[in-house]
C-alpha positions as CSV (number, residue, x, y, z in Angstrom):
1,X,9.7,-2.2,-18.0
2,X,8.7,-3.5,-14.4
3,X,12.5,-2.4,-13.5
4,X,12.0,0.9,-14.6
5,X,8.6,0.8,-12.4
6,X,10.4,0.2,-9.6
7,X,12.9,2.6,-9.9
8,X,10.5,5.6,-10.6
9,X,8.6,4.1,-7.6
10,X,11.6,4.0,-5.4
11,X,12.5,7.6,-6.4
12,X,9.0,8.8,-5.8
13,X,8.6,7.5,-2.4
14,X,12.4,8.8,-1.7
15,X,11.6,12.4,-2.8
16,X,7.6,12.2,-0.7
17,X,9.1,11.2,2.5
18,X,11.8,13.7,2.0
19,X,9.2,16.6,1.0
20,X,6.6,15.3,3.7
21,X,9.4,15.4,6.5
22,X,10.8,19.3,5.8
23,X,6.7,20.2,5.3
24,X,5.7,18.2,8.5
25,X,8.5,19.7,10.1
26,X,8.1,23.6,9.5
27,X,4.2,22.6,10.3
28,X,5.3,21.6,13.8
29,X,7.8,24.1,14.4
30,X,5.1,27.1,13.4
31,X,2.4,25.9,15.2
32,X,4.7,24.8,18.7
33,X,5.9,28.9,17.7
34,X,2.6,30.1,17.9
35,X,1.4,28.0,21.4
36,X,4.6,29.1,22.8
37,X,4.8,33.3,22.0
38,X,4.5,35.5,24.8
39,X,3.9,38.7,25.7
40,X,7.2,40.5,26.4
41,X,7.7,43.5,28.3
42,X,7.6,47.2,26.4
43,X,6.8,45.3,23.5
44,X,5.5,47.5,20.8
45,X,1.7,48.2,20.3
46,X,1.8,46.3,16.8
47,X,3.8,43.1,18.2
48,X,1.8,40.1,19.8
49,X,4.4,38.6,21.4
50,X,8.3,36.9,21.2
51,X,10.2,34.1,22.6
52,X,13.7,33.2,22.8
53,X,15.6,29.7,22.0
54,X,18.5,28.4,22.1
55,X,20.0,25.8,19.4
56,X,23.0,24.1,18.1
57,X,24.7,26.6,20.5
58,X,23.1,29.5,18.8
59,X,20.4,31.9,20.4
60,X,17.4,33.0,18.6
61,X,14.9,35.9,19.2
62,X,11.3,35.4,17.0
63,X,8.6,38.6,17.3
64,X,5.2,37.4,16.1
65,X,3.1,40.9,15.0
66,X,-0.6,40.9,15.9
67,X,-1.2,41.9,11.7
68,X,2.3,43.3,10.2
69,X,5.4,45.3,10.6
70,X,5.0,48.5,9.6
71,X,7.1,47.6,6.5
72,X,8.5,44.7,4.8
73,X,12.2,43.8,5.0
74,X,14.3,43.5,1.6
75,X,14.1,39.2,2.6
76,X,10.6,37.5,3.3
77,X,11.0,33.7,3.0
78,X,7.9,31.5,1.9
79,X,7.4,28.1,3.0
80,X,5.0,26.5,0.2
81,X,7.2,24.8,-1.7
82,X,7.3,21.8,0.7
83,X,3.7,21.1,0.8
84,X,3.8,21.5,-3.4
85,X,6.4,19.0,-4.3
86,X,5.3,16.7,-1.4
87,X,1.6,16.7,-3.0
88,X,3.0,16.2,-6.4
89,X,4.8,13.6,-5.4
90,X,2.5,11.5,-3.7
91,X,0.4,11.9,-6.9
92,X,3.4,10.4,-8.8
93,X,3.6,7.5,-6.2
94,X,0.0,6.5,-6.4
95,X,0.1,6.8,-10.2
96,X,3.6,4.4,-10.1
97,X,2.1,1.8,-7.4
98,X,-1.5,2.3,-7.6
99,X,-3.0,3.1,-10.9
100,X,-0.6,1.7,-13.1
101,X,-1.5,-1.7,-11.6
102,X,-4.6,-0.9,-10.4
103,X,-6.0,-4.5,-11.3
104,X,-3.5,-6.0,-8.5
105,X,-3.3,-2.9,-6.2
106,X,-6.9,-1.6,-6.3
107,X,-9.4,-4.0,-7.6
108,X,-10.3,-6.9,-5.0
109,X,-13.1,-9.3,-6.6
110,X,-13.8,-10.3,-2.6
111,X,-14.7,-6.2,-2.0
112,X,-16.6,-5.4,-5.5
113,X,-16.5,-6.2,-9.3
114,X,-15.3,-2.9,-10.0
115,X,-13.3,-2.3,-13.5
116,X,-9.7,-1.2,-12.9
117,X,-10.7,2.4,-14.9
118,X,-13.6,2.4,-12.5
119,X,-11.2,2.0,-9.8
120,X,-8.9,4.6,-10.2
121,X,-11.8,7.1,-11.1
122,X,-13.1,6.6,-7.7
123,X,-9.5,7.3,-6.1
124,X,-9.6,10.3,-8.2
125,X,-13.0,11.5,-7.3
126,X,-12.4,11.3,-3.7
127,X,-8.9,13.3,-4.0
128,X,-10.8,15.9,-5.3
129,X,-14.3,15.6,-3.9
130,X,-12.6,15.4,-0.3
131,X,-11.7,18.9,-0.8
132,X,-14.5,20.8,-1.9
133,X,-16.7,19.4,0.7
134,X,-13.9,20.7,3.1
135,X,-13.8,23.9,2.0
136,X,-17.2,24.2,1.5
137,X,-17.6,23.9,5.4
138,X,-14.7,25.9,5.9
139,X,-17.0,28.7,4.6
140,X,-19.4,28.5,6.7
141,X,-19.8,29.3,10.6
142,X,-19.5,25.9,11.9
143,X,-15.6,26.8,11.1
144,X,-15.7,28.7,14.1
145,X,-17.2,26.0,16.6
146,X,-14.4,24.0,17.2
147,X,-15.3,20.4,18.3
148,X,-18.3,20.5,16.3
149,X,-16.4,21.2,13.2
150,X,-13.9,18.5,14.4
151,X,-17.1,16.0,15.1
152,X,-18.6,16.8,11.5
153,X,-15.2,16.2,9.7
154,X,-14.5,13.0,12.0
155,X,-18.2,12.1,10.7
156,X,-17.2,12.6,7.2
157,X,-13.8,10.7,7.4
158,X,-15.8,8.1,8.7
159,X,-18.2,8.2,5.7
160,X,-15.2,8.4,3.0
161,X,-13.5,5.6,4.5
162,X,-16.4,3.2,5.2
163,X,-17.4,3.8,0.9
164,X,-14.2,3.3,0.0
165,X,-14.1,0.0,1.3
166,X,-17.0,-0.9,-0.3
167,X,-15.4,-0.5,-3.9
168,X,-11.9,-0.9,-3.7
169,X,-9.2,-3.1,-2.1
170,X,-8.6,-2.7,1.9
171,X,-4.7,-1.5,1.1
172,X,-5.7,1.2,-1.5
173,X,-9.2,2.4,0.8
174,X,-6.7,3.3,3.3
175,X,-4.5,5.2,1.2
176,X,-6.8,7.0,-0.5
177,X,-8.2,7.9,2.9
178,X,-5.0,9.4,3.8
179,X,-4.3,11.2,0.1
180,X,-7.6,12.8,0.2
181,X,-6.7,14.5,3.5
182,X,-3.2,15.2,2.1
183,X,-4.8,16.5,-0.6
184,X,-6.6,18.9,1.5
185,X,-3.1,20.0,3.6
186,X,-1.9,20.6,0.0
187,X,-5.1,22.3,-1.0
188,X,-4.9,24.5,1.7
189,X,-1.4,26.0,1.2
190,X,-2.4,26.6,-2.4
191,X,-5.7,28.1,-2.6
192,X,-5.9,29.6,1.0
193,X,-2.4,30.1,2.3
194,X,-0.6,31.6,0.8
195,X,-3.3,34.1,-1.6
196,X,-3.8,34.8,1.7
197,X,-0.5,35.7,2.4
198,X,-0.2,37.1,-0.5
199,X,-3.2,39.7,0.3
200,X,-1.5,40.6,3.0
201,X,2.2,41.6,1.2
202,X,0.5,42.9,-1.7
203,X,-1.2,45.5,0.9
204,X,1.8,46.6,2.3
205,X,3.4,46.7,-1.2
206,X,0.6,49.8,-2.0
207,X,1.0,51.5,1.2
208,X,-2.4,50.1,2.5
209,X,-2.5,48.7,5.7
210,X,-3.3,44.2,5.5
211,X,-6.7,43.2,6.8
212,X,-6.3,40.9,9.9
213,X,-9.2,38.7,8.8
214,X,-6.3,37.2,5.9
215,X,-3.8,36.5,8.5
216,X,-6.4,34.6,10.6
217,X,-8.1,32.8,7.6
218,X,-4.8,31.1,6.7
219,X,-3.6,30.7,10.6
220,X,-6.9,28.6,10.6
221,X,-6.3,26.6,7.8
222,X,-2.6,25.7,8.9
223,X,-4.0,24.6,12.2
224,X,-6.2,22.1,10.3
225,X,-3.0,20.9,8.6
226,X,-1.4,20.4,11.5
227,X,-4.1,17.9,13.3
228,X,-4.0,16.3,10.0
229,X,-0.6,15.5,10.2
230,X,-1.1,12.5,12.6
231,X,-3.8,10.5,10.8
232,X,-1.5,10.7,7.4
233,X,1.6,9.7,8.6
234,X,-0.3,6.4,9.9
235,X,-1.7,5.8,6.9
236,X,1.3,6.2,4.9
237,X,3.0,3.3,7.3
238,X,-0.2,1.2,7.5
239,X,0.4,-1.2,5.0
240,X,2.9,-2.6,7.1
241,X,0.6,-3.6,9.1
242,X,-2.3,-5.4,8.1
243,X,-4.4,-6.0,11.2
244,X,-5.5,-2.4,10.4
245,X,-6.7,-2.2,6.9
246,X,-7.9,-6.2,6.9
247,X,-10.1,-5.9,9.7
248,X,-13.6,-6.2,8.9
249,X,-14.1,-2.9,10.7
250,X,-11.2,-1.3,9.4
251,X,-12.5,2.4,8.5
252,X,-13.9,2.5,12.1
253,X,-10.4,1.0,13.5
254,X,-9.0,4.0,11.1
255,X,-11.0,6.6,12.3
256,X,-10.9,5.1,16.1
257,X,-6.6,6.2,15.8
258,X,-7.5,9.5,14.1
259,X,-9.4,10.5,17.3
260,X,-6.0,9.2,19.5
261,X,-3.8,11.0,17.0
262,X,-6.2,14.4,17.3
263,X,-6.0,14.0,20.6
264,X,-2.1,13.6,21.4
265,X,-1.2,16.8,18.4
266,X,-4.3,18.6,21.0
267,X,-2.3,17.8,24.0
268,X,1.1,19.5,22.6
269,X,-0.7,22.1,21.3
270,X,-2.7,23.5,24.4
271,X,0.6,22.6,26.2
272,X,2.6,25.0,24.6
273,X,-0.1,27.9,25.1
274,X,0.0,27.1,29.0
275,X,-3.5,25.3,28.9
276,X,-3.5,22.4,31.1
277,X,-5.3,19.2,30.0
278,X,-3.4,16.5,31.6
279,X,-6.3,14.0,30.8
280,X,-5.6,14.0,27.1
281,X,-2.5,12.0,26.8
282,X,-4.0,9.2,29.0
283,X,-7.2,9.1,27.4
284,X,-5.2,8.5,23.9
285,X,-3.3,5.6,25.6
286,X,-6.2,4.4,26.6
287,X,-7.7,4.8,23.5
288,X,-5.3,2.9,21.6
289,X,-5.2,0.1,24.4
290,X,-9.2,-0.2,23.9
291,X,-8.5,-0.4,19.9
292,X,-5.7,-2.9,20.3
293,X,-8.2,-5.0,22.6
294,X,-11.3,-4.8,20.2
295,X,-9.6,-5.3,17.0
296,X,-7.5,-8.7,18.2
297,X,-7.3,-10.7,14.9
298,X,-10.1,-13.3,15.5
299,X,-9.4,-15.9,12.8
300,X,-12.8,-16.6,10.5
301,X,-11.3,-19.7,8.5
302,X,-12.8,-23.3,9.4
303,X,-9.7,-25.7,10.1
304,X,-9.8,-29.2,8.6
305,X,-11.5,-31.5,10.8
306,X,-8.0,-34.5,9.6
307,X,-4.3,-33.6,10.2
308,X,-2.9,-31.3,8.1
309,X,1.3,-31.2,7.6
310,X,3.7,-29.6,5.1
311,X,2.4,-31.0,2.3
312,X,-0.9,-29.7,2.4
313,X,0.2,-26.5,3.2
314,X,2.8,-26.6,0.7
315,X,0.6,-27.4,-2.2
316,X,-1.7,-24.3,-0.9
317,X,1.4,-22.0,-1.1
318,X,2.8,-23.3,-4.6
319,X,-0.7,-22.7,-5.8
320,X,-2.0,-19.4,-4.7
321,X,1.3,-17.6,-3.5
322,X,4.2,-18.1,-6.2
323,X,2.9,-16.0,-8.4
324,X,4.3,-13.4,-6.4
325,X,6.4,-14.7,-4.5
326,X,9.0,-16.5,-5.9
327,X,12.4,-15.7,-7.2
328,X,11.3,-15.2,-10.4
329,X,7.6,-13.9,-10.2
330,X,5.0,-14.7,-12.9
331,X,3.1,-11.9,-12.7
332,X,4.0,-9.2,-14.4
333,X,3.5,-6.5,-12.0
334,X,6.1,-8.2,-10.0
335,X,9.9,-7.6,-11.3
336,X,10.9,-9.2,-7.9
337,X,9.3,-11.1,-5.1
338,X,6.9,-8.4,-2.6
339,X,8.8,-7.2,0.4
340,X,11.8,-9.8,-0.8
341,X,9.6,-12.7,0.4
342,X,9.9,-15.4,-2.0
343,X,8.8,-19.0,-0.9
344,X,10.3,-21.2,-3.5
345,X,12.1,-23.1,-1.0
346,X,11.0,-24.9,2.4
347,X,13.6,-23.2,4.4
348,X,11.9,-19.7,3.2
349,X,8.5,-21.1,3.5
350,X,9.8,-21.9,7.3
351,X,11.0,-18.0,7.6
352,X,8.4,-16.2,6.9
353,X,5.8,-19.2,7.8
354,X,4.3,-16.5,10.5
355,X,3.5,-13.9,7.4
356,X,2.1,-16.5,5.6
357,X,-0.1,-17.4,7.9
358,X,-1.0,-14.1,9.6
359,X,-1.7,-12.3,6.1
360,X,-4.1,-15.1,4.6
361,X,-5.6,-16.8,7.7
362,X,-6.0,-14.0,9.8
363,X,-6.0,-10.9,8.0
364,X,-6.9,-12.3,5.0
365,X,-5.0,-9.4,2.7
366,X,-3.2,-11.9,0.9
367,X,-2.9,-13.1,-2.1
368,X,-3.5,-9.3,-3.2
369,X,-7.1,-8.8,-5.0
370,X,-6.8,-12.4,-3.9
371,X,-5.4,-12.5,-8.0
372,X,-4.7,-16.3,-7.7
373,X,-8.4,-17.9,-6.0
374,X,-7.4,-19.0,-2.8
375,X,-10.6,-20.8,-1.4
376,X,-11.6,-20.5,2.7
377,X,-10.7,-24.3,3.0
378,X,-7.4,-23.3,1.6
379,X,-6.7,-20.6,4.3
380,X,-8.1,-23.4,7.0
381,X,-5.2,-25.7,5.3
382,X,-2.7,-23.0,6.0
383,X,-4.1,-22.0,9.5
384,X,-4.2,-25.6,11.1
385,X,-0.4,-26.3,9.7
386,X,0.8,-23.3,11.4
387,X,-0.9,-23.4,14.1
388,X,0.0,-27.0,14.7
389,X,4.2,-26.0,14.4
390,X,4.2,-24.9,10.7
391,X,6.5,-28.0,10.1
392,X,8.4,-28.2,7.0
393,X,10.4,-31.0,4.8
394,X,13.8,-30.0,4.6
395,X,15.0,-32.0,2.0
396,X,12.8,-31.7,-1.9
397,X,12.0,-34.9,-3.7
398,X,14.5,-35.7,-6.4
399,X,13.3,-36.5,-10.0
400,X,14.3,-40.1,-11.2
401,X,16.9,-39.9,-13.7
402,X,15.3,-42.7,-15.6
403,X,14.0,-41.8,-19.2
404,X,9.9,-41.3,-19.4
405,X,7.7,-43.5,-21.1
406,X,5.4,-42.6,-24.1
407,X,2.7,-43.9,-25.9
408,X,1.3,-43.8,-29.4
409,X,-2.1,-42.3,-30.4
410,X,-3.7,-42.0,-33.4
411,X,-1.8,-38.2,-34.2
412,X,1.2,-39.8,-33.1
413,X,3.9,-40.3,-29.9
414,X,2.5,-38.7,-26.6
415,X,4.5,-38.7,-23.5
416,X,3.4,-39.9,-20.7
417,X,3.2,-37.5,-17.1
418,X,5.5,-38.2,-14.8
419,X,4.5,-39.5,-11.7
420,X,3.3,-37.2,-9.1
421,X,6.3,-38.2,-6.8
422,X,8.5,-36.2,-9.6
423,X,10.2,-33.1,-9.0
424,X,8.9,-31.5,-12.1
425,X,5.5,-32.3,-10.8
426,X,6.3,-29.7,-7.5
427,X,7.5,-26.9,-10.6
428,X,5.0,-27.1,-12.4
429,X,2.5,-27.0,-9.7
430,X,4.1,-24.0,-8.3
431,X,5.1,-21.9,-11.5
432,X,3.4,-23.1,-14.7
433,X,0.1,-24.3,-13.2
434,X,-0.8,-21.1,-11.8
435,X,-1.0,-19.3,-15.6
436,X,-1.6,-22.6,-17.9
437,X,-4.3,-24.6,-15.3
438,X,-3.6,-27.8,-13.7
439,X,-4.6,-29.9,-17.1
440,X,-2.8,-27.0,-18.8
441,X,-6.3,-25.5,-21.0
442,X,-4.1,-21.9,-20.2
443,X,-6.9,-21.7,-17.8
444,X,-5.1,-21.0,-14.5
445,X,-6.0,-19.0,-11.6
446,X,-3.8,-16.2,-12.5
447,X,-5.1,-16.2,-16.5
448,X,-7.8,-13.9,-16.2
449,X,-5.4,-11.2,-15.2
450,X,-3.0,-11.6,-18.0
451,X,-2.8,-10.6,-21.7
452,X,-1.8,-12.4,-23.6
453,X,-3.7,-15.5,-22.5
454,X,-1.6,-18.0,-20.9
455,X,-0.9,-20.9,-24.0
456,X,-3.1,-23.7,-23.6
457,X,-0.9,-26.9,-24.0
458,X,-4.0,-28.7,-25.0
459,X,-4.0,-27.4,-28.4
460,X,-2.3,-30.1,-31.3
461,X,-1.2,-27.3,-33.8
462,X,0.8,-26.0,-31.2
463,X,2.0,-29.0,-29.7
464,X,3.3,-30.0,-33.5
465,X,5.1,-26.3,-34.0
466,X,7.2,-26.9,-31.5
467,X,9.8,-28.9,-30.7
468,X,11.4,-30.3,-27.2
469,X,14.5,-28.0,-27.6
470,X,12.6,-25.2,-27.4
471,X,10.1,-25.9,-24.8
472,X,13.5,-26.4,-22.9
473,X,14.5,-23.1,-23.9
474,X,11.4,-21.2,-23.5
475,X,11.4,-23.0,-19.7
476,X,14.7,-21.5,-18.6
477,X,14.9,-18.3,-20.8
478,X,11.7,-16.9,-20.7
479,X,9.7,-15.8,-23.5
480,X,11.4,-13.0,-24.9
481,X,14.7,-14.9,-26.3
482,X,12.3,-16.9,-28.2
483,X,9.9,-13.9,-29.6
484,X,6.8,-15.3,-27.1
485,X,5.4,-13.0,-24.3
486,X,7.4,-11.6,-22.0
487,X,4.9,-12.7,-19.2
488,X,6.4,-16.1,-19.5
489,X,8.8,-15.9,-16.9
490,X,12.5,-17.2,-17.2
491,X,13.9,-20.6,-14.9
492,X,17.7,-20.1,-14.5
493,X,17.7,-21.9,-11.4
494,X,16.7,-25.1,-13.5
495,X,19.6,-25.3,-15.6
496,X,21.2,-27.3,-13.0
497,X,18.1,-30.1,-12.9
498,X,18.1,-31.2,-16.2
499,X,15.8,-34.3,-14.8
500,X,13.4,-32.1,-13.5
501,X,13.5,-30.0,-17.2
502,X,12.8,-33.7,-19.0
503,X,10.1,-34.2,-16.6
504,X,8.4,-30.6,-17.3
505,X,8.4,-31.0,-21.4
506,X,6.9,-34.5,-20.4
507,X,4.2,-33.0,-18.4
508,X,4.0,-30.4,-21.1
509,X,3.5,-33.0,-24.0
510,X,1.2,-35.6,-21.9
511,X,-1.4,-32.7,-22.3
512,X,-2.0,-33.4,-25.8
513,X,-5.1,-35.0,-27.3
């Protein structure tokens, strides 16, 4: 099922950015046609203007008419279907990543104690809200006052991105920041647009002659769309970088590149209408130089006043990150490791020690919804180890090869845990413990998020249903080939350690009464 996920998600985000680029792209090259049409000499009374270009050794002629020709040729293309698809899209994407998962993607117990449903139903509400409220002030006369339109909806961005925060994760705020105004782009072409349009060829259709005020309405609303452009293809990159949406002022970092973005598109634009503003493109630069300055990544955690080396930090990252990250993940959102960063391994824990470190000591993103409990002296562990040469062992302890102990209690044989110095001890620590708790009650970090419950190893009927073969079985197959719950993650890398296999069914069965 989670490949299937994956797939539809892959496809999805194929097809938006696919859709987004040919809509982004006609958005441009109409609007940079617009700034750049020119009167022309002996043009005719109905004709605002032309220009000529030349490309992929071709030459071009465009006329722009101040309303309409005087009739309509036998081919009048559309562009709509670009903004559609790329809308519908982006719906299925957030449905795929977002709201199908909304527990891990959306819900962050450090933000709010908001339900999942409750989640997505603000997402929803601010698609759709986001959008009335623009087109409410489209309707009235501060449409016409340019910057204090512009000032109003930067006020209002502002507003939607600051509540946002306050109820869902940092990662999906942002987003839904930028669907709502992609939302509105899409909105636009729909209800405005192209009826517009529309009006306008119907007209001609009847022998009437179109109203201007059609033409303009929808030339207003395209040249909303096209500031908008800027501020959603950031946020559709942004989760790339998370200095943005983990800052603790991160709507005001947001809305702080919307104004550079606005400004750069406003540049271009007056450019190509021969308006000079040479201050623009500076200002923007320095705008982003001032953001870049005041959001430096100040790290909150407290270091540990002793040492701290690999082990430390180690046990921190088996804990609280390998439910995600690992070969074979244990949660089930996960049918791989995130971004292909698995940290089973020293050698991968010494790759990507600088993500580790940047995204839960100074950003603070990670774990996601923060699903497995890390605690502040925990991102301290992690900070101090990095910071002090993010040192790892190379070499793994070995289990002994020697058979375990047991004792004998009143409901018969219990085995006794290895000792801590034993391979299977690292394992469990870092795959099992996570789900089943460290004295294996099934009361891990991760439990609350899964259903089933994680088994609790403490209970006797179970322990005496089941035999060592197939706790064996269960530990490298997984719990489907043995009818359990397909959250129980399959070990195929352990078929070669049968020691450290021994050494988890021991741990397994030292947890009985």
């Amino acid at each position: 099922m989670n490949d299937a996920i994956d797939w539809l998600a892959l496809v999805f985000r194929w097809l938006h950015f696919v859709f987004g680029a040919a809509w982004i792209g006609t958005s441009f090259y109409f609007t940079w046609l617009n700034n750049h049409i020119r009167e022309e000499d002996d043009q005719p009374s109905e004709v605002a203007g032309g220009l000529w270009s030349v490309h992929g050794g071709a030459f071009y002629r465009v006329i722009k008419y101040k309303v309409a020709p005087e009739k309509l040729p036998k081919i009048l293309h559309w562009f709509k279907w670009e903004a559609y698809l790329t809308w519908v899209t982006g719906v299925c994407l957030l449905i795929t990543v977002y709201y199908l998962n909304a527990k891990v993607f959306m819900v962050d117990p450090g933000v709010s104690s908001i339900s999942p449903v409750a989640a997505v139903s603000v997402g929803v509400a601010a698609l759709i809200l986001s959008w009335f409220v623009y087109d409410l002030l489209c309707r009235t006369p501060l449409v016409e006052k340019g910057l204090a339109f512009f000032a109003l909806g930067l006020v209002l961005v502002a507003g939607l991105a600051y509540g946002l925060e306050q109820v869902l994760g940092p990662r999906a705020a942002y987003l839904h920041v930028g669907a709502s105004l992609g939302t509105i782009m899409a909105a636009n072409v729909f209800f405005v647009i192209i009826p517009n349009q529309r009006v306008m060829v119907d007209a001609m259709l009847a022998g009437r002659e179109p109203e201007a005020k059609f033409g303009i309405g929808a030339a207003r609303r395209s040249l909303h769309n096209n500031y908008f452009t800027l501020p959603v293809l950031f946020i559709m990159i942004s989760n790339h970088f998370p200095f943005t949406y983990g800052h603790p002022m991160a709507w005001g970092l947001l809305v702080g590149l919307f104004v550079c973005g606005a400004m750069a598109r406003h540049y271009f634009n007056l450019h190509g209408r021969g308006i000079k503003a040479p201050w623009l493109l500076p200002a923007a630069a320095a705008g982003m130089i001032g953001l870049a300055l005041v959001s430096s990544p100040r790290p909150r955690v407290v270091r540990p006043t002793a040492a701290v080396g690999f082990a430390e930090a180690h046990g921190v990252i088996t804990r609280r990150c390998l439910l995600c990250h690992a070969q074979t993940p244990g949660h089930p959102a996960f049918a791989s490791a995130p971004l292909g960063f698995a940290f089973d391994r020293p050698d991968d824990i010494e790759r990507h020690a600088r993500a580790i470190y940047e995204t839960t000591a100074l950003h603070r993103v990670m774990p996601l919804a923060n699903l497995t409990g890390i605690t502040e002296e925990e991102r301290g562990v992690i900070a101090a180890w990095y910071e002090a040469g993010a040192q790892v062992f190379k070499t793994e302890p070995r289990a002994p090869v020697a058979p375990l102990p047991t004792s004998t209690t009143a409901s018969g044989p219990k085995a006794i845990s290895p000792p801590k110095s034993h391979a299977a001890w690292a394992i469990y620590e870092s795959r099992c413990a996570l789900c089943h708790g460290a004295s294996g009650q099934g009361d891990g970090p991760a439990s609350a998020s899964l259903n089933p419950r994680p088994r609790a190893f403490s209970d006797p009927g179970w322990q005496a249903s089941v035999d060592d073969a197939g706790l064996k079985k269960v530990i490298l197959e997984g719990g489907v080939p043995v009818g359990k719950s397909p959250l129980m993650p399959a070990n195929p890398d352990l078929a070669t350690q049968p020691e450290t296999v021994d050494g988890l069914v021991q741990i397994v069965r030292s947890f009985r009464p």
